[in-house]
N, C-alpha and C positions, 0 to 999 in steps of 0.2 A: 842075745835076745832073738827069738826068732820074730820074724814079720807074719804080721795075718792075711793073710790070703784069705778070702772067705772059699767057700765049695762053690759050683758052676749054679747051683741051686738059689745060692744064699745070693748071687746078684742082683740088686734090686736094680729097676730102670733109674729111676729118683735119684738115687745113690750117683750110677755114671753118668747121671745129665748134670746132677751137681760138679762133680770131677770134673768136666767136660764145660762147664761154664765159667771156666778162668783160661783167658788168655795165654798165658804162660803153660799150663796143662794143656792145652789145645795143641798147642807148639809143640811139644813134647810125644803128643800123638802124632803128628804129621811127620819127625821123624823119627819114630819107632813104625811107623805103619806098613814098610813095606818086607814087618817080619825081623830085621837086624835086631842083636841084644846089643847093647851097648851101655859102655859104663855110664854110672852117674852123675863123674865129671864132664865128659866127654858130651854129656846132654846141658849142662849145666852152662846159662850164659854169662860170661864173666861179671855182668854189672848183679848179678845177685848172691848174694851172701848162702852158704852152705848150709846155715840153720833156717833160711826160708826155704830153700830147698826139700830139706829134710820134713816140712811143712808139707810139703807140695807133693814127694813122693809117698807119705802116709795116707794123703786125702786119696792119690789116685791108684794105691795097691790096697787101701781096704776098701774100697770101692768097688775092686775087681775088675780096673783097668788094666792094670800091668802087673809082671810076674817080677818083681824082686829077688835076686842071691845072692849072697856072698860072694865073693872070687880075689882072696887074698885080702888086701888093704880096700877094696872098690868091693860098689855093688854093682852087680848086673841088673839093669832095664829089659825088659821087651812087653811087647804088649800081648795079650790075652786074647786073640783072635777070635781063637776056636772058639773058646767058652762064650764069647760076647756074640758070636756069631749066631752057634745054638739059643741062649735064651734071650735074644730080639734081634731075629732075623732080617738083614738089609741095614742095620742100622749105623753099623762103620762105613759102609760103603756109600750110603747118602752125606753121612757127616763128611766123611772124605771128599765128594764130588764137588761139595758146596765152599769147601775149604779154598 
């Protein structure tokens, strides 16, 4: 199955303020933010079960939070910088400052 990514285009603000309004997803930005990909075990805190995860990572890669791969048995994490950067300029690095 491949995962959807939407285009840099299709990001909608709505969309990553929603992704960006659970706790858990929030967490998950603070550490991907400074660029690292990282599996999605390795992001994944032990008191949460792997099918709300799976939850979790859906809401915040069709969102156009983070870039989703394959890599063997794991998936790779990282976050969308560039893209989030270009269509709403400043707005990781406020969310980050306030973090």
């Amino acid at each position: 199955m491949i995962p959807n990514h939407p285009e840099p285009e299709q990001i909608l603000l709505e969309n990553v303020l929603f992704a960006l309004g659970n706790p858990l997803r929030l967490s998950i930005l603070r550490l991907i933010a400074d660029g690292s990909e990282l599996s999605c075990n390795a992001l994944r805190p032990q008191e949460v079960a792997k099918s709300t995860m799976t939850h979790h990572w859906r809401v915040l890669r069709d969102s156009g939070v983070i870039w989703q791969r394959p890599q063997g048995r794991e998936n790779m994490i990282s976050l969308r910088k560039e893209d989030l950067d270009a269509r709403f300029p400043g707005l990781l690095n406020t969310l980050l400052q306030v973090m």
